[in-house]
FITOR-108908 format. One line per field, with one value per residue: z, x, y of N, C-alpha, C in turn. Coordinates in pm, 1 decimal, padded with zeros to 6 digits. Atoms other than C-alpha are relative to their C-alpha. Layout:
% FITOR-108908
nz <- (Z ...)
nx <- (X ...)
ny <- (Y ...)
caz <- (Z ...)
cax <- (X ...)
cay <- (Y ...)
cz <- (Z ...)
cx <- (X ...)
cy <- (Y ...)
END
This chain:
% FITOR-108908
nz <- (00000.4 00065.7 -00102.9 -00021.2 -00104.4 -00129.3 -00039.0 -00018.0 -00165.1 -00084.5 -00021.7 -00084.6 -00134.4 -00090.3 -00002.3 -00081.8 -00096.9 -00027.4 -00053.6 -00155.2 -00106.7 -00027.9 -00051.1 -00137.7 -00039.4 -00117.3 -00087.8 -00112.2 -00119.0 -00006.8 -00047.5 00106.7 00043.8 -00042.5 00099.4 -00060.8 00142.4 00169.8 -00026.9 00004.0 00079.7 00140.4 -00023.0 00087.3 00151.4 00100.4 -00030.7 00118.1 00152.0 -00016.9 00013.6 00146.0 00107.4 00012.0 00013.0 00123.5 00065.2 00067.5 00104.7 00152.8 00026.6 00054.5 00127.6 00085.6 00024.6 00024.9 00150.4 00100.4 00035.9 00113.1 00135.7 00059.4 00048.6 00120.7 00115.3 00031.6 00017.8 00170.5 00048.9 -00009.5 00130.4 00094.5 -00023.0 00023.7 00171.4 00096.6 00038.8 00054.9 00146.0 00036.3 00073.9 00158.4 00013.8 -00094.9 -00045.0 00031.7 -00047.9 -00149.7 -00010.8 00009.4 -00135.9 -00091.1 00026.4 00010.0 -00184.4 -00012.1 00049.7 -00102.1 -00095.4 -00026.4 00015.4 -00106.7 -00072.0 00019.7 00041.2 00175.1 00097.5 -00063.6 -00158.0 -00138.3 -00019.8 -00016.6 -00107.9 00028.3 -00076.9 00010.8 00071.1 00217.2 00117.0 00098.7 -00075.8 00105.1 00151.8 -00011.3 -00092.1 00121.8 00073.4 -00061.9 00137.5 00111.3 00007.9 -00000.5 00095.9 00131.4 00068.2 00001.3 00087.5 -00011.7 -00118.7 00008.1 00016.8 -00145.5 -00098.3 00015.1 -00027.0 -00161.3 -00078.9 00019.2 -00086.7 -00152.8 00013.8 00025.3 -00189.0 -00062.6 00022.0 -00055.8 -00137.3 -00007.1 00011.3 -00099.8 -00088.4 00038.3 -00024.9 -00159.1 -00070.5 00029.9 -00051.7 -00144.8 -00166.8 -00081.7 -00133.2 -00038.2 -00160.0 -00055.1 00017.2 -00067.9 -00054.4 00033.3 -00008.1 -00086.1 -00053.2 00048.9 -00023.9 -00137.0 00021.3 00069.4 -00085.5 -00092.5 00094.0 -00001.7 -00101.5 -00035.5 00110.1 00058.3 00158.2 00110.0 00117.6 00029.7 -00094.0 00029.1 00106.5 -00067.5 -00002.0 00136.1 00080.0 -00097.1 00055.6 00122.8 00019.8 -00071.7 00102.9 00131.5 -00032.1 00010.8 00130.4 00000.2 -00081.2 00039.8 00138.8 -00013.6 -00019.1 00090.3 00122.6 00110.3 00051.4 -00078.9 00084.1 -00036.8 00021.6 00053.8 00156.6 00043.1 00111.6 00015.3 00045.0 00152.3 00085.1 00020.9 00082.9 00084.1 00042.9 -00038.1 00141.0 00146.6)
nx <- (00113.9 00122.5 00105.7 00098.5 00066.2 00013.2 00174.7 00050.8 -00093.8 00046.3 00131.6 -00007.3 00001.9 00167.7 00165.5 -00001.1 -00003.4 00113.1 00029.2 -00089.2 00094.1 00152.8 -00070.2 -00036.4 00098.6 00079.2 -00045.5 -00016.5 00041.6 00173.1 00004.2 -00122.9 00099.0 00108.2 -00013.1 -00120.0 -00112.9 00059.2 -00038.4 -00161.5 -00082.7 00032.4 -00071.0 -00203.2 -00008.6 00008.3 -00119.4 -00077.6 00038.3 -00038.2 -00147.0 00002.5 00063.7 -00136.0 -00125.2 -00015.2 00042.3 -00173.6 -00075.5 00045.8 -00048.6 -00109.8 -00028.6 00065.1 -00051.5 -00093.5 00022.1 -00010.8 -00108.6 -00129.9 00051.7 -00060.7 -00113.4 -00012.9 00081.2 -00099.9 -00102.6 00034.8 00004.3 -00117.9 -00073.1 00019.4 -00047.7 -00156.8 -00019.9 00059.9 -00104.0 -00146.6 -00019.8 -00042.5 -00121.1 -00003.6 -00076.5 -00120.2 00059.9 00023.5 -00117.1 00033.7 00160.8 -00017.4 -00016.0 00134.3 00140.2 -00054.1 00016.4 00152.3 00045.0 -00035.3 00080.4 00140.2 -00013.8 -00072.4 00102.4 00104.9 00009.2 -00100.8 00079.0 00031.3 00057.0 -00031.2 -00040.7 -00185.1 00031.6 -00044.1 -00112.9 -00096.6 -00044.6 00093.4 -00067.5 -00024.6 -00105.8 -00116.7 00067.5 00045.2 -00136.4 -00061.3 00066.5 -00058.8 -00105.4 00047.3 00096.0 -00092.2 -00060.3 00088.7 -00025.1 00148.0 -00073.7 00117.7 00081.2 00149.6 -00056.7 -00022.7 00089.4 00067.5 -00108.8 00020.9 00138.5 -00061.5 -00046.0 00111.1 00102.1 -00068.4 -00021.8 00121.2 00030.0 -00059.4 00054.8 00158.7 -00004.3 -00076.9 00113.6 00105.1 -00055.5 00024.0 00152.1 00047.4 -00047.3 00146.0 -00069.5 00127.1 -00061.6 00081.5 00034.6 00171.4 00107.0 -00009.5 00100.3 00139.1 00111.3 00029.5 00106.4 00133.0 00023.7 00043.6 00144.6 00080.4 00000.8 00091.2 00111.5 00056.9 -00005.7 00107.2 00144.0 00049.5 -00024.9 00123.4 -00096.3 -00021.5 -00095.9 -00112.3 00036.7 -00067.1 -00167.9 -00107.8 00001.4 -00110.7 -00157.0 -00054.6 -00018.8 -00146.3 -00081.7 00003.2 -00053.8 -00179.4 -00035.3 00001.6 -00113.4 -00131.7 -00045.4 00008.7 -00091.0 -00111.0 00042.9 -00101.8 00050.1 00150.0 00104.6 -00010.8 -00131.2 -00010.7 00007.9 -00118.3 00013.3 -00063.8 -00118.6 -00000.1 00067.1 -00119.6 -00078.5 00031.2 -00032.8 -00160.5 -00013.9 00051.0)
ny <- (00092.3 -00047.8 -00071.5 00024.8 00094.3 -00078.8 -00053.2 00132.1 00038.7 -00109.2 00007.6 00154.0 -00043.4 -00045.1 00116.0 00137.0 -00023.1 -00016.5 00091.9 00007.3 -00080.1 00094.7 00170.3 -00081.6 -00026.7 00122.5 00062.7 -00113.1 00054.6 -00113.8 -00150.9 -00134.4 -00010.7 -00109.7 -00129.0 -00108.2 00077.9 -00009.4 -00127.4 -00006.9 00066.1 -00085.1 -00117.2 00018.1 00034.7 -00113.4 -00042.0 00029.9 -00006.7 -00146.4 -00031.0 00056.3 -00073.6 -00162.5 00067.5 00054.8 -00089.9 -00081.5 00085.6 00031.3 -00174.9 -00020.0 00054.3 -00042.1 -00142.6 00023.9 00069.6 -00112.9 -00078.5 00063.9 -00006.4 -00176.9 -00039.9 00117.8 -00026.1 -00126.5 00021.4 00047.3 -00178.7 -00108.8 00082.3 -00037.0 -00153.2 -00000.6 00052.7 -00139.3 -00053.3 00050.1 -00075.3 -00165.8 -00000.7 00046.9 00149.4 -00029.8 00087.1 00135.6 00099.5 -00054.0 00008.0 00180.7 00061.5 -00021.0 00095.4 00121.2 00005.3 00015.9 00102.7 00096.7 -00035.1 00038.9 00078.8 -00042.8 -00038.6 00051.3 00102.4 00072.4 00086.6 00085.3 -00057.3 00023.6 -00120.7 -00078.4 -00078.5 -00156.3 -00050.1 00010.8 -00098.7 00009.8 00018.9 -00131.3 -00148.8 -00017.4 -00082.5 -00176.0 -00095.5 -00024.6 -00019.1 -00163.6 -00060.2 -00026.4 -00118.7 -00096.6 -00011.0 -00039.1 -00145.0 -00111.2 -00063.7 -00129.1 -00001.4 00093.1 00137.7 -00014.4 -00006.4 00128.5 00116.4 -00012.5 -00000.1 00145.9 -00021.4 -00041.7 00103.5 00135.9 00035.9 -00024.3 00171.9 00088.5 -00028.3 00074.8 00159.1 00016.3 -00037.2 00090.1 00129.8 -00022.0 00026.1 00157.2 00141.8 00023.1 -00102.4 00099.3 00026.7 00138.4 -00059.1 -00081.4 00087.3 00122.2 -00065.1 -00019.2 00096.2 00030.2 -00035.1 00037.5 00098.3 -00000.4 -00066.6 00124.5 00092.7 -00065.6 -00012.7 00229.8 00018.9 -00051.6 00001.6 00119.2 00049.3 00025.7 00032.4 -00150.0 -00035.2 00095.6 -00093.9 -00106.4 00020.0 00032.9 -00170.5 -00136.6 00023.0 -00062.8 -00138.4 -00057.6 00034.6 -00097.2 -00104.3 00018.6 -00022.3 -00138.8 -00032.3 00094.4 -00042.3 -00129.9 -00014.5 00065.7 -00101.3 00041.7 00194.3 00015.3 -00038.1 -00159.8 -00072.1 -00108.5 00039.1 -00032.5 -00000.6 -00125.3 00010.3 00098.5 -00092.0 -00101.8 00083.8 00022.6 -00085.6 -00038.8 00079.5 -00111.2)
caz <- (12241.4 12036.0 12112.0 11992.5 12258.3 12523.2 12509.9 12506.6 12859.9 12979.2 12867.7 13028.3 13319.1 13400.2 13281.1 13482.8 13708.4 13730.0 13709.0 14024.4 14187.8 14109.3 14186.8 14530.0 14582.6 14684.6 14879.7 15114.7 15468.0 15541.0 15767.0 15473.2 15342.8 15521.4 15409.7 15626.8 15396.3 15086.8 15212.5 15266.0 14999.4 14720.5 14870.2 14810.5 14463.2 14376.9 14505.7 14265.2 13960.2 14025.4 14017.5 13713.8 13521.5 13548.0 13506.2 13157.6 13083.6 13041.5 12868.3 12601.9 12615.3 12586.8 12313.7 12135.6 12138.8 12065.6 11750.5 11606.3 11656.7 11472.5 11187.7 11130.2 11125.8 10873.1 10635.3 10706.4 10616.3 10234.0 10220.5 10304.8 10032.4 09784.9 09869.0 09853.5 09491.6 09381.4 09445.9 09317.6 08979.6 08967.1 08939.8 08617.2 08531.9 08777.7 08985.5 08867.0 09050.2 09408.4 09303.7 09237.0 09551.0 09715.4 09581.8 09641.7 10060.4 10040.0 09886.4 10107.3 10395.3 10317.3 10275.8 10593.8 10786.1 10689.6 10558.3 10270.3 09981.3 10169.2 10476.6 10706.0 10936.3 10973.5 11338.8 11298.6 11581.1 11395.1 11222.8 10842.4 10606.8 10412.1 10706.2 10471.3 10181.5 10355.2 10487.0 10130.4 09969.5 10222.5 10058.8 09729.4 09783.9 09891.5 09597.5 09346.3 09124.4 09272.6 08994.9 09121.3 09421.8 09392.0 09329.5 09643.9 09853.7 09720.8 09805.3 10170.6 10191.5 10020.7 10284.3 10599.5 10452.0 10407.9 10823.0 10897.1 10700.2 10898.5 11241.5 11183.5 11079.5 11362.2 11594.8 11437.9 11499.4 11877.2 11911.2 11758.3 12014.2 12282.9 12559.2 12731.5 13095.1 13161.4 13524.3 13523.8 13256.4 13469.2 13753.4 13627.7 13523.1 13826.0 13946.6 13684.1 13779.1 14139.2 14022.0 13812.2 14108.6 14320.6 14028.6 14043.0 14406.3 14445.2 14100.8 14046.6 13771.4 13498.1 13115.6 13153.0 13413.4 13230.7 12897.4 13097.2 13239.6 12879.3 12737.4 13033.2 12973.8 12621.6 12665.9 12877.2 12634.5 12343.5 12562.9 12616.9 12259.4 12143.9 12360.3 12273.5 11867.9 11937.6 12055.9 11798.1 11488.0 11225.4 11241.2 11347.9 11232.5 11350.5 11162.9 11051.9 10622.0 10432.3 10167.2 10222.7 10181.6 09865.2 09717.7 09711.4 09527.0 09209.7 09211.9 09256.4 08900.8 08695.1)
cax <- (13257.9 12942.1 12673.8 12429.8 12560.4 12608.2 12230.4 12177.4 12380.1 12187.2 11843.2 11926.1 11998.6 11699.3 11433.5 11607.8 11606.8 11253.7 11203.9 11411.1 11190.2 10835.8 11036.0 11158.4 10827.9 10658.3 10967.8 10965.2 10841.3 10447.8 10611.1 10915.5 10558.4 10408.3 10301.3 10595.0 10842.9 10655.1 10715.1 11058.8 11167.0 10979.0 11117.6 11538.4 11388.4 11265.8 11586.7 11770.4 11545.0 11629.2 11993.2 11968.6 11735.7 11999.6 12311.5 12100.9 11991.0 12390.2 12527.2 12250.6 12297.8 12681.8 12701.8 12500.5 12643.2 12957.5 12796.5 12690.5 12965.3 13213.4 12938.7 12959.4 13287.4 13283.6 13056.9 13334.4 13581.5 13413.3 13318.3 13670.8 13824.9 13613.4 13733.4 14076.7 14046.8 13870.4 14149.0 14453.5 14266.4 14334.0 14689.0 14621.5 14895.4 15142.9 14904.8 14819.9 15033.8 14892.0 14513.4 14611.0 14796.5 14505.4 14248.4 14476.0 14509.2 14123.4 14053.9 14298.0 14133.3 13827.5 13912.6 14102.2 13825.7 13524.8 13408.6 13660.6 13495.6 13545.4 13344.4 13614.8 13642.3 13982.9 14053.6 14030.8 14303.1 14561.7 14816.8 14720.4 14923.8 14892.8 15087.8 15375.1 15171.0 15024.6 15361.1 15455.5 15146.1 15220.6 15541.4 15426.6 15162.9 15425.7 15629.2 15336.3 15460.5 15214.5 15321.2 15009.7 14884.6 14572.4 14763.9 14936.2 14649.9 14508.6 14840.1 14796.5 14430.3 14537.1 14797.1 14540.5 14285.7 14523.4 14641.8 14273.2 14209.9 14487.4 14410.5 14013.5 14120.0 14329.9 14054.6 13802.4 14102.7 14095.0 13724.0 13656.8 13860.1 13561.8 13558.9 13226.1 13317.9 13241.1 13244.3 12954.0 12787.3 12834.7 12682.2 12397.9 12292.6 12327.4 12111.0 11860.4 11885.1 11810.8 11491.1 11345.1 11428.2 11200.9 10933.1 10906.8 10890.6 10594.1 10394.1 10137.1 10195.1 09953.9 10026.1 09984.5 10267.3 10507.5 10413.0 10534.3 10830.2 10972.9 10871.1 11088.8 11387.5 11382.2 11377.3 11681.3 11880.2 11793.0 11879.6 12251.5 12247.8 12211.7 12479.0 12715.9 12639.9 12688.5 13003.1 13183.6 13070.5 13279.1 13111.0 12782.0 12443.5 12479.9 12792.8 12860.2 12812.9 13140.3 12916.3 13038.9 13381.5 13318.2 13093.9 13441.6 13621.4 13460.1 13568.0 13925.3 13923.1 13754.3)
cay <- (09129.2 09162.2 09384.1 09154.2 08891.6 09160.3 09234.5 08852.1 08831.0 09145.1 09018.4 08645.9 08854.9 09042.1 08785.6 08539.1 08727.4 08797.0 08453.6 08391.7 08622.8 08418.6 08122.8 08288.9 08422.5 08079.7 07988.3 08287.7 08193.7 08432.6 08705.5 08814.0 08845.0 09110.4 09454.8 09631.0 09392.0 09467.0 09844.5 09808.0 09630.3 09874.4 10167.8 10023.7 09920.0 10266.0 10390.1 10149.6 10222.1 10579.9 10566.6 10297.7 10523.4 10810.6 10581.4 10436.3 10753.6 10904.1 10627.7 10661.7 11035.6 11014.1 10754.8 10882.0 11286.5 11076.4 10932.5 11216.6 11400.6 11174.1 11137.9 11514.4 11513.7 11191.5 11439.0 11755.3 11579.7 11467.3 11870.6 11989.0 11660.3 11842.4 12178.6 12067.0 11928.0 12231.2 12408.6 12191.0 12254.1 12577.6 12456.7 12302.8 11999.5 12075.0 11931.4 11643.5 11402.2 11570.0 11512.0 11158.6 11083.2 11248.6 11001.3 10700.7 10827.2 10852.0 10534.9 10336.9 10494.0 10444.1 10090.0 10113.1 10211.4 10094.2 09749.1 09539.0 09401.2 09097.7 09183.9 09156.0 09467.7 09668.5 09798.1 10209.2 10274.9 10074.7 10244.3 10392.9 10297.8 10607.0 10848.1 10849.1 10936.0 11244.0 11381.5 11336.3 11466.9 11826.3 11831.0 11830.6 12085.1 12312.3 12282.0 12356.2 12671.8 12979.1 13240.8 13496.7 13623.2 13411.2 13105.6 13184.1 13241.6 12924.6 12723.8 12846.5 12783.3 12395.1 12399.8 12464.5 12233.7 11901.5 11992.5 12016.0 11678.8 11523.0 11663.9 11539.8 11193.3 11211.3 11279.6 11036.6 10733.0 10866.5 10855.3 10521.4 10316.6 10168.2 10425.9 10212.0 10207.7 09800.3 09874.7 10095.7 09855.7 09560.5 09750.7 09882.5 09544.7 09416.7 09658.2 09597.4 09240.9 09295.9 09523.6 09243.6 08981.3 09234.5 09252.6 08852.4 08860.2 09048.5 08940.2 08728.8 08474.9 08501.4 08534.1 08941.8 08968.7 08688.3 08945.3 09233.8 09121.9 08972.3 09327.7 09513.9 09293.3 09294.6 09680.6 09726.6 09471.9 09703.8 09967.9 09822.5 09743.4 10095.7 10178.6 09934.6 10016.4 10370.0 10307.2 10132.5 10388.2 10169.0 09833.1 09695.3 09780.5 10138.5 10233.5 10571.8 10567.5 10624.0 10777.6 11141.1 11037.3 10779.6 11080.8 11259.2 11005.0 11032.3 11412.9 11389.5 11215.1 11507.0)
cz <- (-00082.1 00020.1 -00011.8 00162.2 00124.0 00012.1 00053.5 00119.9 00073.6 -00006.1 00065.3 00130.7 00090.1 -00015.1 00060.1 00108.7 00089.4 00020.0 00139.8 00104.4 00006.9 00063.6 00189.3 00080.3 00075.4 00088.1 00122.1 00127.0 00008.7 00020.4 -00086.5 -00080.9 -00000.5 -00022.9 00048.0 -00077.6 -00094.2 -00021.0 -00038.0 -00113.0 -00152.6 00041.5 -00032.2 -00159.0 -00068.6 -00019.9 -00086.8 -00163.1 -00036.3 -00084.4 -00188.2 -00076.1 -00065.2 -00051.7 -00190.5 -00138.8 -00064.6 -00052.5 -00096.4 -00047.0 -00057.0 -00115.9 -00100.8 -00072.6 -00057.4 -00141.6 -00068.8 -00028.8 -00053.5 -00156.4 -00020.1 -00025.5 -00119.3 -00159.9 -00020.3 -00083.4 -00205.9 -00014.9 00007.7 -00116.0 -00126.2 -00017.9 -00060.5 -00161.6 -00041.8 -00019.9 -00062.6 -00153.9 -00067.8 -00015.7 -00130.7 00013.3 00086.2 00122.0 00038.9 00099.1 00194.3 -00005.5 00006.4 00125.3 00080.3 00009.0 00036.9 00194.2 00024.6 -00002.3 00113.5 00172.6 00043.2 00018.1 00158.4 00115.2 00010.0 -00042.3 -00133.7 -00036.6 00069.3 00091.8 00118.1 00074.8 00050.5 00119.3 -00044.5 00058.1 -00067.9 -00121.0 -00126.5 -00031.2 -00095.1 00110.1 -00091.9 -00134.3 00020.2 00010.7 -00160.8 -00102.2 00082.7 -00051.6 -00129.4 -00032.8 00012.0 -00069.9 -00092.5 -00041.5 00040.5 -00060.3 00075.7 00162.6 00056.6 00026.0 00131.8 00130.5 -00041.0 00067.1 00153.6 00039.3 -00017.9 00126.3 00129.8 -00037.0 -00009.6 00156.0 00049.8 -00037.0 00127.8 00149.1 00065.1 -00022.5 00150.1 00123.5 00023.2 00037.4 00175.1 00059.8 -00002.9 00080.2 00130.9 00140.7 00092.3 00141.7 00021.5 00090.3 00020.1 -00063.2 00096.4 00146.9 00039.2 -00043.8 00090.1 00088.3 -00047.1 00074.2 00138.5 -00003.2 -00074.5 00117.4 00113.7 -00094.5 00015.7 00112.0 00039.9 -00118.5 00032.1 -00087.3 -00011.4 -00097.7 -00017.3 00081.3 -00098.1 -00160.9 00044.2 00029.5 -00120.6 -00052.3 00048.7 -00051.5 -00100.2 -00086.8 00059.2 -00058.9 -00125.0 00045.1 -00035.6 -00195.8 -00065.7 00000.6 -00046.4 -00165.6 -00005.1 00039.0 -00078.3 -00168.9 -00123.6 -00051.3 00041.1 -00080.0 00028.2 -00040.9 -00078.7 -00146.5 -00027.5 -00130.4 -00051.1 -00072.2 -00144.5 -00116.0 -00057.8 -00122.5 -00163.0 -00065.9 00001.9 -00163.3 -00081.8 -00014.9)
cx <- (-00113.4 -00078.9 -00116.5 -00003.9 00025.9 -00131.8 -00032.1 -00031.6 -00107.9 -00186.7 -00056.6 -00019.3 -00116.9 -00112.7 00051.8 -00019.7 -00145.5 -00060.7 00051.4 -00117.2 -00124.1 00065.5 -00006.0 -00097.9 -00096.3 00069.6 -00024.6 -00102.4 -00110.8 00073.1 00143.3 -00107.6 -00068.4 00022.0 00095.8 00097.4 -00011.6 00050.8 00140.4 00073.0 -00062.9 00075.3 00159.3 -00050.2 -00030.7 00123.2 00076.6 -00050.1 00031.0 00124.6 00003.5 -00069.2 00123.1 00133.6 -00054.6 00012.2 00138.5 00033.9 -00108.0 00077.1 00156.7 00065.1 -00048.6 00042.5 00117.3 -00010.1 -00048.1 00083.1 00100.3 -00115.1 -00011.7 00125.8 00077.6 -00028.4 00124.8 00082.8 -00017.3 -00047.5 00153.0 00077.0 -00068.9 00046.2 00143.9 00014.1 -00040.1 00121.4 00124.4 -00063.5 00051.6 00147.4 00034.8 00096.0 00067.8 -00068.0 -00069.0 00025.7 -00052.0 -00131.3 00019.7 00024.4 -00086.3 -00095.6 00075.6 00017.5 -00121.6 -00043.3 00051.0 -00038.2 -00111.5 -00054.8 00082.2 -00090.0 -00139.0 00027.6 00087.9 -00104.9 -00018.9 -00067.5 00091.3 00014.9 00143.6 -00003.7 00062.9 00097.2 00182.0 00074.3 -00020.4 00180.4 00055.7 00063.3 00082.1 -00033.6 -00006.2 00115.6 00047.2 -00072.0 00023.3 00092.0 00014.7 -00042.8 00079.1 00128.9 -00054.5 00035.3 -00141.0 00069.5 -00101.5 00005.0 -00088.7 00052.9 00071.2 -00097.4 -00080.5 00072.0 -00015.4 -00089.0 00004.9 00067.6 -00118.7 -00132.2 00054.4 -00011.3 -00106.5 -00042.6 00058.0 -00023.6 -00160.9 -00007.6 00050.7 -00102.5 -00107.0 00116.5 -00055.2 -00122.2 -00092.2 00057.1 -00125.1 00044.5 -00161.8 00059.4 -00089.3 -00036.4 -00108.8 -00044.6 -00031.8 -00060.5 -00127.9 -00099.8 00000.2 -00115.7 -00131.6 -00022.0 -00083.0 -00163.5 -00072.0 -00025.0 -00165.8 -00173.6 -00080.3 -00062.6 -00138.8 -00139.7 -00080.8 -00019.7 -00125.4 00086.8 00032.4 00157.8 00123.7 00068.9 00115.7 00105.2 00077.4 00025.7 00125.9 00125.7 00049.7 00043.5 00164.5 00108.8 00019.3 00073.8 00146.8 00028.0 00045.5 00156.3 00094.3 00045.4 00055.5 00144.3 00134.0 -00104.7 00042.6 -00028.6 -00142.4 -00108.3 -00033.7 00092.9 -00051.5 00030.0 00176.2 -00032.0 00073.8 00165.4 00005.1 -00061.6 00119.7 00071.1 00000.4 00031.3 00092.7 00036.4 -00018.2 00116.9)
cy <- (00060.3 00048.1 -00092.3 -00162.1 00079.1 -00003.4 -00124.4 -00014.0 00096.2 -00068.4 -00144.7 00030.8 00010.7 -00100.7 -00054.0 00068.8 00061.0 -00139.3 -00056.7 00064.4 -00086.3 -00124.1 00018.6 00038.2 -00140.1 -00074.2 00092.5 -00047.5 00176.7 00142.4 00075.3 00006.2 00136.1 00148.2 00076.5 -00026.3 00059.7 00150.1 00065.1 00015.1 00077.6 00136.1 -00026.0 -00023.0 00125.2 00058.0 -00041.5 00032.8 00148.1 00073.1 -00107.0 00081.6 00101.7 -00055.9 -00014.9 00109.6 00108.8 -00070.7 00048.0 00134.0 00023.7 -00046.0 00091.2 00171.5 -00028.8 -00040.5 00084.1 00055.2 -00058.3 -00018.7 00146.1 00062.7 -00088.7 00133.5 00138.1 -00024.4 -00025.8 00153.8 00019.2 -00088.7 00072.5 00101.0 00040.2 -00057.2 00086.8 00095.8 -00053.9 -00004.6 00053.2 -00043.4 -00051.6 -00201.0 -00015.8 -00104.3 -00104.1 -00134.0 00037.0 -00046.1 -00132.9 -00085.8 00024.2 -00108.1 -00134.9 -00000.2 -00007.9 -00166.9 -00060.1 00017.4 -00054.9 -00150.2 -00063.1 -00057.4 -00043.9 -00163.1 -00026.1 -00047.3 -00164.2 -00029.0 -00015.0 00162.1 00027.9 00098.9 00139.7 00020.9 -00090.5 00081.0 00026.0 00043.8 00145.6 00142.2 00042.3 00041.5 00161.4 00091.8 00041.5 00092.9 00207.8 00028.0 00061.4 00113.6 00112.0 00033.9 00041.7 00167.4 00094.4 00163.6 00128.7 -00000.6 -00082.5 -00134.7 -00016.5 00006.7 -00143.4 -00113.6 -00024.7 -00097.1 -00217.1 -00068.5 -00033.1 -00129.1 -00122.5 -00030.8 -00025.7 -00158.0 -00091.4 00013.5 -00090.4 -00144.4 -00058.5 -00053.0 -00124.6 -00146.2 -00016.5 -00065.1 -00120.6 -00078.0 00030.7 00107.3 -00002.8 -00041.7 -00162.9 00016.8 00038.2 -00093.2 -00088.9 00032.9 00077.6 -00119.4 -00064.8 00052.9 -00001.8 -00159.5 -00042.7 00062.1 -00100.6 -00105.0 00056.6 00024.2 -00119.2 -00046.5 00045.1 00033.8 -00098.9 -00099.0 -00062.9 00066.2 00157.2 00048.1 -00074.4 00119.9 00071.8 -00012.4 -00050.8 00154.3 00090.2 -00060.3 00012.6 00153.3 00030.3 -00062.4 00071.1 00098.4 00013.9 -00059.0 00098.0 00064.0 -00049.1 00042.3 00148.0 00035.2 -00017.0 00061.7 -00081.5 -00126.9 -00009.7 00052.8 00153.5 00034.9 00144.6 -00011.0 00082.0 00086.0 00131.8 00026.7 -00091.3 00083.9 00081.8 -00070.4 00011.8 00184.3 00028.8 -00081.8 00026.2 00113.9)
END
């Protein structure tokens, strides 16, 4: 589902649910009125804003450690593709035919993975196309004539940097499928919903209060926005740039 109509749902929630509360508020019979009530019923609401603060406050926290850490490993991965072409130089012609298939698993990757010229998006967790390239392109590499020492210690280090590519792509398929517990979402806005209901219940309506409560809801929809973009790195207006890896492209060709 979309994050921008998840937020929608979440910010329908709580404002309605603040409206519910003013609404609620002039049905309520005097003595669910009185200041022992009023007592009561702020003390379970701190209690819930408590546990919701802490609940909103790890999802941001975890998306978010989750979204960096696959965009740092987006930018490794266009350092270690340059690394690895630097060295299949050094093999001169021989290697030719390896730099090539290199740039052609990149490309279709990157194409893969990110946005098509068409704008449609391509789900990351399904299978890439180019497996059969790479398996083939390890082969290769380990056929390249290493006549020297050097050339040998290069073939290795080629070697170790392809597995490391494929391991980190690996990784980055893993981490891109939604791992957003609904459950907890769907419980935390309930409990926002119930804290707004209790906001309504005990405001006075005027245009500063009506203000206030749009402000709060439209905050905690941003919030789950956030969250939601943060989760899906590959699409959305929070995606992780492909530039690291497209910056590569243009050096596998010199």
């Amino acid at each position: 589902m979309s994050s921008v109509v998840v937020a929608a749902w979440v910010f329908a929630c709580t404002f309605g649910g603040a409206v519910a509360g003013l609404v609620l508020q002039a049905k309520l019979p005097e003595h669910h009125r009185s200041e022992n009530t009023k007592d009561v019923v702020k003390l379970v609401m701190g209690l819930i804003a408590t546990m919701a603060a802490l609940v909103l406050g790890l999802l941001i926290s975890s998306s978010k450690s989750a979204y960096d850490a696959q965009k740092a490993e987006v930018q490794q991965l266009g350092i270690h593709l340059f690394q690895l072409d630097r060295i299949l130089v050094r093999f001169g012609p021989d290697a030719t035919e390896a730099r090539q298939q290199l740039r052609r698993i990149v490309a279709t990757d990157i194409a893969h993975t990110w946005k098509a010229k068409s704008g449609a998006v391509l789900a990351v967790h399904q299978p890439i196309p180019t497996q059969a390239e790479g398996d083939e392109l390890f082969d290769r590499l380990s056929s390249l004539p290493a006549k020297t020492d050097a050339l040998r210690l290069a073939q290795a280090r080629a070697l170790q940097l392809l597995t490391g590519l494929g391991e980190t792509h690996r990784l980055l398929n893993e981490q891109a499928s939604d791992s957003l517990s609904w459950p907890l979402l769907v419980v935390l806005v309930f409990w926002l919903m119930f804290l707004f209901v209790g906001f309504g219940i005990f405001a006075r309506v005027n245009a500063t209060i009506a203000v206030a409560l749009l402000i709060g809801a439209l905050s905690v929809a941003g919030a789950v926005f956030l969250i939601l973009e943060m989760n899906q790195p590959y699409r959305g207006v929070m995606q992780i740039s492909s530039t690291p890896l497209r910056n590569a492209l243009p050096q596998l060709d010199r």
